[in-house]
TORLUMMI-974369 format. One record per atom (N, C-alpha, C): x, y, z. Coordinates in steps of 0.05 Angstrom, whole numbers, plus 32768, in hexadecimal, padded with zeros to 4 digits. Layout:
<rs>
XYZ
...
</rs>
This chain:
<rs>
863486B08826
863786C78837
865086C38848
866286DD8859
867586D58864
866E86D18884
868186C0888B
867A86BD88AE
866A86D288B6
865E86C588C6
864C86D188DE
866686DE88F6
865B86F58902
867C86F58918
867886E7892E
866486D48936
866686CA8946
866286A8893B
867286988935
86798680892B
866C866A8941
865B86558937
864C863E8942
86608623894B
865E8615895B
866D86068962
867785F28948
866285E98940
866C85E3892A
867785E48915
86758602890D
8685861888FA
86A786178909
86A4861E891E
86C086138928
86D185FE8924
86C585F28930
86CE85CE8926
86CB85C98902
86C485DD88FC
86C385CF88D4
86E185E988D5
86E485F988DB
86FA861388D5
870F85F788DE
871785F688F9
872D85E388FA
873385D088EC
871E85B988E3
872385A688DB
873485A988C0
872485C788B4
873085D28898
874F85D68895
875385E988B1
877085F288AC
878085E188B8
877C85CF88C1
878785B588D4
878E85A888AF
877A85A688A4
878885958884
879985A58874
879085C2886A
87A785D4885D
87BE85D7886B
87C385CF8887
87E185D1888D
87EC85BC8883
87E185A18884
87E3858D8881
87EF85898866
87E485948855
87E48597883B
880185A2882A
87FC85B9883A
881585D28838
882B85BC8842
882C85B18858
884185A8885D
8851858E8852
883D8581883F
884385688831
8854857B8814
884B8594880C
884E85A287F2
887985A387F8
888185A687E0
889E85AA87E0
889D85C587E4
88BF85D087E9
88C285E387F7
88DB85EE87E3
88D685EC87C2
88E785F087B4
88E3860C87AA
88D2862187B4
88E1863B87B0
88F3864B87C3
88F7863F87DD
890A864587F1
891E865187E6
892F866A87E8
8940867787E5
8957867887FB
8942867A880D
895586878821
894786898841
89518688885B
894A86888874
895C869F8882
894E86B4888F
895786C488A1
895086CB88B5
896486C188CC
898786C488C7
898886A388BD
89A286A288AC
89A9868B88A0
89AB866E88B7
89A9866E88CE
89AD865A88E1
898C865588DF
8979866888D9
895A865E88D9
8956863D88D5
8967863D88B6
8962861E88AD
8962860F88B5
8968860C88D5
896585FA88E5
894585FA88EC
893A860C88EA
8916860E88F3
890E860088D9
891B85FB88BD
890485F488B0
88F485E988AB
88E985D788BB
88D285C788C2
88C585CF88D0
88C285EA88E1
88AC85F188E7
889885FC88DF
888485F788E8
886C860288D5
885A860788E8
884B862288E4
882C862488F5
8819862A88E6
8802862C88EB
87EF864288E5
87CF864188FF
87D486558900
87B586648917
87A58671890A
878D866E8912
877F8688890B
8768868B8926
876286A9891E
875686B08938
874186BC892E
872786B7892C
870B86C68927
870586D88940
86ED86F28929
86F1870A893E
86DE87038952
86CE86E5895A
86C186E38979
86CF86DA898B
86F786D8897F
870586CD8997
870286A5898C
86F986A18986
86FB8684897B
871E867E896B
8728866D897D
874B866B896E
874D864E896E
875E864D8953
876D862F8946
878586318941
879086208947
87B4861E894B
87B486048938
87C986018930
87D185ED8924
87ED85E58919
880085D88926
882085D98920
882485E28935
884485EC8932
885685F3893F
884B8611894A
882E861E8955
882B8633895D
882F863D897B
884C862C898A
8850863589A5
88698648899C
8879863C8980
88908645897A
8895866A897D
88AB866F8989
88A7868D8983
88B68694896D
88B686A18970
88C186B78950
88C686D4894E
88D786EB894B
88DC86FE8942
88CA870D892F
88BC87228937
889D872F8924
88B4873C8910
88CC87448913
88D7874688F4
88C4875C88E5
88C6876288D3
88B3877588C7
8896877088C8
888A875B88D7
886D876088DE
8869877788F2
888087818900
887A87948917
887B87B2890B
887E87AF88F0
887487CB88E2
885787CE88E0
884987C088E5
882A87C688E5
882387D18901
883E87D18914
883087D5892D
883987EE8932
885387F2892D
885C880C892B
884F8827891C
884B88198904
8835882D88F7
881C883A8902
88118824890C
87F48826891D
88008839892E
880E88338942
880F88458955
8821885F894D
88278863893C
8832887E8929
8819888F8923
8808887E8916
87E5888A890D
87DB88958929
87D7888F8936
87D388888954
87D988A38965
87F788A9895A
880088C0896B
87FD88DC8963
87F988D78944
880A88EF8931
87ED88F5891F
87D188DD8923
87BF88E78911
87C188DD88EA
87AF88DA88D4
87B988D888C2
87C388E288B1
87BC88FA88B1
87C3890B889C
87E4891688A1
87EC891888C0
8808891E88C9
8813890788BC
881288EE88C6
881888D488BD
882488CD88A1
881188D08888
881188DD8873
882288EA8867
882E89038872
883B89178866
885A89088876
885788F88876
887588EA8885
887788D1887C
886988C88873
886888AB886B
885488A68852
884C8897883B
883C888E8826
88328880882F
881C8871881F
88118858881C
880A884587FB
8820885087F9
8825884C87D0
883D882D87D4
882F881887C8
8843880687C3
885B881087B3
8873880587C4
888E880A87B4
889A87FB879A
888F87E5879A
889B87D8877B
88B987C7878A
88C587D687A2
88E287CD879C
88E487C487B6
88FF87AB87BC
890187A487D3
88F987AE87F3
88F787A68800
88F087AF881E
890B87BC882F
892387BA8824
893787CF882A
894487E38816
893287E68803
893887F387F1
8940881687F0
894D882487EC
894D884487ED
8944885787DF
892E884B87CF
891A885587C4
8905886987D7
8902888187C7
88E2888B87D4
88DC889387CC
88BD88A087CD
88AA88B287BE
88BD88D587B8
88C588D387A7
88D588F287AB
88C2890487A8
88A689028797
889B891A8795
8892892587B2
8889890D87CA
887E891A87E4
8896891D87EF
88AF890A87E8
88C9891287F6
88BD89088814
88B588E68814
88B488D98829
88B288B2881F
88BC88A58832
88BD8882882A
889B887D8818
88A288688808
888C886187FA
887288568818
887C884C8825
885F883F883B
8871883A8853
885D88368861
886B882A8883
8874880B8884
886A88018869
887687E48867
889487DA8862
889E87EC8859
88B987EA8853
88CA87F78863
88E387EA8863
88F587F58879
88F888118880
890288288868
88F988478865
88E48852887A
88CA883E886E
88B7884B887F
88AA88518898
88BB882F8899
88B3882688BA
88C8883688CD
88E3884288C0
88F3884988CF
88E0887088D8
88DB887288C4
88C7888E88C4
88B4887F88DE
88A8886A88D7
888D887388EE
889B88678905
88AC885B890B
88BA885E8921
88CA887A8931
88CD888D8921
88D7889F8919
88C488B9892D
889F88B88927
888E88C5892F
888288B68945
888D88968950
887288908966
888488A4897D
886D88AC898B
887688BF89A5
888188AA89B6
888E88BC89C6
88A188B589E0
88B588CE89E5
88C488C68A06
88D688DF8A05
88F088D28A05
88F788BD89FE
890F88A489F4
88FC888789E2
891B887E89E3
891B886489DC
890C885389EA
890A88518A02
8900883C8A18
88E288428A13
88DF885A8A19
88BB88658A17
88B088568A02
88C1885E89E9
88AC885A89C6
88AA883E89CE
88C4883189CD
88C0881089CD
88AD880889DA
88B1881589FB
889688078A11
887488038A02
8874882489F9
885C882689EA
885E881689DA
8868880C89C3
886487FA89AB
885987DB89BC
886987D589D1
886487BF89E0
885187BB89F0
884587D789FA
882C87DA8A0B
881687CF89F1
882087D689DA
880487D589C1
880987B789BC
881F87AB89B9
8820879B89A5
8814877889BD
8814877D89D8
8810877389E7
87ED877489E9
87DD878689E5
87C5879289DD
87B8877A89CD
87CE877E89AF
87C487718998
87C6875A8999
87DD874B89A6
87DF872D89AF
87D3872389BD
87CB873489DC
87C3872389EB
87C8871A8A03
87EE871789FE
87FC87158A0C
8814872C8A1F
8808872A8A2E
8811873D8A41
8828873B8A48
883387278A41
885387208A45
886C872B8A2E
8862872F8A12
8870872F8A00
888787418A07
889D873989FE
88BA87448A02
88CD874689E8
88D3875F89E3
88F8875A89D9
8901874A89D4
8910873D89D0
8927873389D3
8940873D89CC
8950874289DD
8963875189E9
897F874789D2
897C872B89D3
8993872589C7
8994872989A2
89778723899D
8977872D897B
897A874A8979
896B87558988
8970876F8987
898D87848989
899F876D8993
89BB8779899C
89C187708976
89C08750896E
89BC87568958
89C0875B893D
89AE87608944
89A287758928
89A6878E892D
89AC879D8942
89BA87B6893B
89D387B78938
89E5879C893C
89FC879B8931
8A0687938916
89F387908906
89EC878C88F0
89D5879C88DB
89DA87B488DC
89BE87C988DB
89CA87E188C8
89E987D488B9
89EF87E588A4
89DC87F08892
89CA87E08887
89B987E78871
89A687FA887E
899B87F58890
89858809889A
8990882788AB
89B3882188B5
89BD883A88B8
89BB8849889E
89C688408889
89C4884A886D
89B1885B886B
8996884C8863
897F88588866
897588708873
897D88688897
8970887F88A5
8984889A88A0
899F889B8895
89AA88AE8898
899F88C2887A
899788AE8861
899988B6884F
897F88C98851
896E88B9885E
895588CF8867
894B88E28871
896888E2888A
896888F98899
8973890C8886
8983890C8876
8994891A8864
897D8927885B
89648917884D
89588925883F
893E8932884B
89408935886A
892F893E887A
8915892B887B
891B89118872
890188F58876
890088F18895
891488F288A4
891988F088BD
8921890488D3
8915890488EE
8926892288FB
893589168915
89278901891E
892B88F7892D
895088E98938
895D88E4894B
896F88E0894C
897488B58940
898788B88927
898D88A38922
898E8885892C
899E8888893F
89A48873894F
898F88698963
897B887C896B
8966887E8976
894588748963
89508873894F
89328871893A
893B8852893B
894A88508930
895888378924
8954881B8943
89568823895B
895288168977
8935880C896E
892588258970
890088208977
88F9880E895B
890788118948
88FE87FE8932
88FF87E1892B
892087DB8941
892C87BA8941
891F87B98956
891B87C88971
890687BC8982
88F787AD897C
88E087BD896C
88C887B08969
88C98793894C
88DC87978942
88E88779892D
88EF87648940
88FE87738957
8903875C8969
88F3874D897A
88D487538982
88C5874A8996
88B987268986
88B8871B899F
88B387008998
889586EF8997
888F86E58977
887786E18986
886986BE897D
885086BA8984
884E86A48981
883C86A58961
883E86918955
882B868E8937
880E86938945
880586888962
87E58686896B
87E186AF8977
87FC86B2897A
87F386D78987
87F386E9896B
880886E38955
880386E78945
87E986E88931
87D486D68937
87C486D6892E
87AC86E0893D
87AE86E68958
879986F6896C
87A287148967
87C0871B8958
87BE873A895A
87B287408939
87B6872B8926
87AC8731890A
87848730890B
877587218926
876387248927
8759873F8934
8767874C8948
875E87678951
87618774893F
87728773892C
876C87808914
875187868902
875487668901
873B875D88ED
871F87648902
871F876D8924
8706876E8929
8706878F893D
870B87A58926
871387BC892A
872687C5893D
873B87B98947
874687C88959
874387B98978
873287B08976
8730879E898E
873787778997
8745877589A8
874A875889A5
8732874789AC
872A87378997
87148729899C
8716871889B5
8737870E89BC
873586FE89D6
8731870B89F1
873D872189FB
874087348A0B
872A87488A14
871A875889F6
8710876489F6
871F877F89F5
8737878689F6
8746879589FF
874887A589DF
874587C589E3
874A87D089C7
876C87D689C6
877487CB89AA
879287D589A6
879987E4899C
877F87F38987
878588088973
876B88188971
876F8834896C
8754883D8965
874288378952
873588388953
8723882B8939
87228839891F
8723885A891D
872D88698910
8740885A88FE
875C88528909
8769884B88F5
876F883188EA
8763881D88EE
8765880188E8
876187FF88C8
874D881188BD
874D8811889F
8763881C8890
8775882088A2
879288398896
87A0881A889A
87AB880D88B1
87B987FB88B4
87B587E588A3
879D87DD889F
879587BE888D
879987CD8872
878987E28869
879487E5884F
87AF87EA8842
87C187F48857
87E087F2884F
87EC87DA883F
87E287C4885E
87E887AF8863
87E3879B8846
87CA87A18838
87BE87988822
87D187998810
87D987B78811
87E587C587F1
87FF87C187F5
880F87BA8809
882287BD8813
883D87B18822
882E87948830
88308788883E
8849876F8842
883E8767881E
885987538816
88688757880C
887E876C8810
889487748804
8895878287E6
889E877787DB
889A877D87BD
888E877087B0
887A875387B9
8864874287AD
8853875687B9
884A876687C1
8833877587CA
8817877287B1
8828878287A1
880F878A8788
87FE8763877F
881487598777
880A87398776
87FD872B8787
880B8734879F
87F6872487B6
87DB873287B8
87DD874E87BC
87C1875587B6
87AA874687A3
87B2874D878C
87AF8746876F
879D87228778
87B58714877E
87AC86F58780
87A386EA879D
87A986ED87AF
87A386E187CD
878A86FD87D4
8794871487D9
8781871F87DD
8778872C87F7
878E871F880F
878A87208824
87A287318836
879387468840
87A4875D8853
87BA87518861
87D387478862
87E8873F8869
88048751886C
8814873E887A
8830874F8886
883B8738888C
8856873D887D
886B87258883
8880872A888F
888D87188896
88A9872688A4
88C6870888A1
88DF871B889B
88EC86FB8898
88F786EE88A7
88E686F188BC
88EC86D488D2
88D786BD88C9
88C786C188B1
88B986AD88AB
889B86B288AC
889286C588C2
887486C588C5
886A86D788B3
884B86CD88B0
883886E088A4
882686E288B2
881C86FF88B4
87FD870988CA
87E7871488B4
87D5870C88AF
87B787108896
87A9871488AB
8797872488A3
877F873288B1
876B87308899
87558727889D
873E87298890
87238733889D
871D874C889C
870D875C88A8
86EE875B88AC
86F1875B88C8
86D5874888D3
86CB872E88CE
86EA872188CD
86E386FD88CB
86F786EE88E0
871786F788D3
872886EA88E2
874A86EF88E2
875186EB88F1
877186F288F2
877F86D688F0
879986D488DA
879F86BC88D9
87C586CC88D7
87D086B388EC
87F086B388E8
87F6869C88E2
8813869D88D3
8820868888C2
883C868788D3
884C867188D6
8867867688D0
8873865A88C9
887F866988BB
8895864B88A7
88B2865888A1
88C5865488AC
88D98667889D
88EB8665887F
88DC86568870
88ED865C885A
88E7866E884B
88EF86818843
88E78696882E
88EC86978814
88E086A08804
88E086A787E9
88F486BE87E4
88F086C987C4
890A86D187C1
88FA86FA87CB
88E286F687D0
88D6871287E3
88E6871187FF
88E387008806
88E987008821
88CE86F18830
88BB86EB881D
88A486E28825
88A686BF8832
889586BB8842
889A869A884E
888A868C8836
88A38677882A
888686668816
8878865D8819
8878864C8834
886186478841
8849864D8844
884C8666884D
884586768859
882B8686883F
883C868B882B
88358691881F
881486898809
882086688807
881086558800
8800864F880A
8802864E882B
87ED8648883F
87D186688830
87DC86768834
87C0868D8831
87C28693881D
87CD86858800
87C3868687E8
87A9867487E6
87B3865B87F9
879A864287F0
877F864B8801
878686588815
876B86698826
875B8678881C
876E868E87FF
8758869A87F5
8755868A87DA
8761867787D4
8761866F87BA
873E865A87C4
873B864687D4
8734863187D8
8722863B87EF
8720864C87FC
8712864B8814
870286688816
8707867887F7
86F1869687EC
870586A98805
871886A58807
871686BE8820
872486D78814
872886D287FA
873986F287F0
871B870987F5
8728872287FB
871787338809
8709873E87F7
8709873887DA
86F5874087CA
86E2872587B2
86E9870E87C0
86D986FF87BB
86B9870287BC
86AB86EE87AA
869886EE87B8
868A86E387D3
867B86F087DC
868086DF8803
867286C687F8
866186B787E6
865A86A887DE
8673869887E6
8684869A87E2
869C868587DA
86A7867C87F1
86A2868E8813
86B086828821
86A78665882E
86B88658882C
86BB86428831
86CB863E8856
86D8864C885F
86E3864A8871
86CF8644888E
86D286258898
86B7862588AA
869B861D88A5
869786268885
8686861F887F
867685FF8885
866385FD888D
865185E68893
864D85D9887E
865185BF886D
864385B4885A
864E85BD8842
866585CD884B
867785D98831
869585C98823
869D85C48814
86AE85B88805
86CC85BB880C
86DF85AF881D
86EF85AE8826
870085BC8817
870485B58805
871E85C287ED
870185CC87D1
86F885E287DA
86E785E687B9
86F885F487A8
86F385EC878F
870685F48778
870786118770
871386258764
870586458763
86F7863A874A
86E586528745
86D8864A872D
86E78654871A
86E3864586FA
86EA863D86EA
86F2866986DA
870F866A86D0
86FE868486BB
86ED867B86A7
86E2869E86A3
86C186998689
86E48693866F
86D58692865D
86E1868D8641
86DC86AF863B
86EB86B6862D
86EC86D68621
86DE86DA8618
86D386ED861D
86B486FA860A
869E86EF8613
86A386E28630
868E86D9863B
867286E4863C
867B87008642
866587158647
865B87278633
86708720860F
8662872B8601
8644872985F7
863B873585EB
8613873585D9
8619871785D4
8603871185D9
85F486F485D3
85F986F285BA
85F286DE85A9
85F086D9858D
85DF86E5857C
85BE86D98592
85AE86E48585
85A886FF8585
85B98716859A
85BA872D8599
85C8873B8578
85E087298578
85F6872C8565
85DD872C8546
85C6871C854A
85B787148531
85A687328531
85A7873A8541
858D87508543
85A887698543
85B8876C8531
85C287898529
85BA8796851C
85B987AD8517
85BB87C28508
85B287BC84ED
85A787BF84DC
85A587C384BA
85BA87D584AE
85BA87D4849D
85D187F28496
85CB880A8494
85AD880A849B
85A288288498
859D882584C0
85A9881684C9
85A6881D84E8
8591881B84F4
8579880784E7
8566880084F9
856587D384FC
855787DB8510
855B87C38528
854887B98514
854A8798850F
853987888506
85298780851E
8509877F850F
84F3876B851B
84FB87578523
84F48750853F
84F4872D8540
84D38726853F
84D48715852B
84B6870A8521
84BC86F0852F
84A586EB853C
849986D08542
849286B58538
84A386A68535
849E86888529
848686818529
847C866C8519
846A86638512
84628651852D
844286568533
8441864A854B
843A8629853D
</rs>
């Protein structure tokens, strides 16, 4: 069965001890699909490593480098969105934005032409759209609001900007000028350019920790409300709009695969972190900055492959399988084995009891007692 939502002291202490070893683990593993770190001076972080997670009674585990801050980077498209849903309703939402995985990079100029709007809010297109619809009567307003929420979801009442990435990355924001103009061209956008493009590196720019990161992936995971706080950050209405994006959506152009294999509602961003939500269990953040050739952290990646691979937590496992916490449960259990093909075809002795050629079922007579 899966967690209880209110976790026993000792279910606690078995959760840590667990992810206290898979970091462990992860971190002894080589780091030979590394492509690439952004911005290129990252490589100086690459030895950092975290991972937290935060269950929805408020119970949290840190482990590594989780004081480190970090740039939410495209994890702050899940927040932008939310609060786009938030303002505008879903079906408005919708007719401005998809929720159809794209197949193609995360700055790609691809879109759905038949709705004649970005494939999802996960990708740059989209997120520039739902930045595009959160209300305000400027720049300062939308942002405040994104920060009033995203402060909600963390926890932390302090969370800030940063002023200096933000200067930036809009000085470096050719590709996504590209974008927003090409959109507006095609009526994807109405909003003023220079102004969409602000509220969107805003919220890429805010700084956070791997342990807040993982208290806002649990308000997720425990409808809308922060399990530490108590404080609601999102309506409850739409949390099944945001995690399911997030599912289909989340890792770039590994989306469909990651679904497919890990399993678990996630959002990456390439400052390195990942935020998973697993609904009505637990919120877990990652950060490691080396990335794959997605833009995904390998780390990062591996860390919440071996969670759902080893610890049952892909979201359509069987709950039989979770292991995470578990009392008296198997530290590393193996997945089970596949059946052999035709596992599930007719028995043999079914195969013996076919048909005659005139199409009736033979007797089974009774052996000799």
């Amino acid at each position: 069965m899966a967690w209880d939502e209110t976790l026993t002291e000792q279910e606690a202490r078995r959760a840590r001890e667990q992810l206290e070893q898979l970091l462990e683990r992860q971190a002894r593993m080589g780091t030979a699909d590394v492509v690439t770190y952004h911005p290129p001076e990252a490589i100086s972080q690459r030895d950092l490593f975290a991972l937290a997670g935060t269950h929805v009674d408020g119970t949290q585990w840190t482990v590594g480098d989780c004081d480190h801050r970090f740039p939410l980077q495209s994890i702050s498209k899940v927040f932008t969105y939310a609060l786009a849903l938030e303002d505008n309703g879903r079906e408005a939402t919708l007719s401005r934005v998809g929720v159809e995985p794209s197949g193609d990079p995360f700055n790609s100029l691809a879109f759905d032409e038949v709705n004649r709007r970005p494939h999802n809010p996960m990708v740059n297109a989209g997120a520039l759209v739902a930045a595009d619809i959160v209300g305000g009567a400027d720049v300062e307003e939308r942002v405040g609001r994104l920060l009033e929420r995203m402060r909600l979801y963390t926890g932390n009442p302090d969370l800030e900007v940063d002023q200096e990435l933000l200067d930036a990355q809009l000085a470096d924001a050719d590709r996504n000028l590209g974008i927003s103009y090409y959109m507006r061209s095609l009526g994807m956008l109405v909003g003023e350019v220079a102004e969409i493009l602000a509220v969107y590196l805003s919220a890429c720019s805010v700084m956070v920790t791997t342990a807040e990161l993982s208290v806002a992936a649990a308000t997720l995971a425990h409808g809308g409300i922060n399990p530490r706080t108590e404080e609601r950050a999102m309506p409850r209405t739409y949390v099944r709009d945001v995690i399911g994006v997030m599912f289909t959506c989340g890792m770039y152009d590994a989306a469909g695969q990651w679904a497919n294999d890990v399993g678990i509602p996630a959002k990456s961003g390439v400052s390195g972190g990942i935020m998973a939500s697993i609904p009505n269990q637990v919120g877990l953040g990652v950060f490691s900055p080396g990335l794959d050739v997605h833009g995904n952290s390998v780390r990062g990646v591996n860390v919440c492959r071996e969670l759902s691979d080893r610890f049952g937590l892909h979201i359509f496992a069987d709950p039989g399988e979770t292991q995470l916490g578990r009392l008296g449960g198997r530290v590393w259990p193996e997945p089970e084995p596949e059946p052999e093909p035709g596992a599930l075809d007719p028995r043999e002795e079914d195969e013996e009891r076919a048909p005659d050629d005139d199409g009736a079922v033979p007797a089974v007579v009774d052996a000799p007692a």
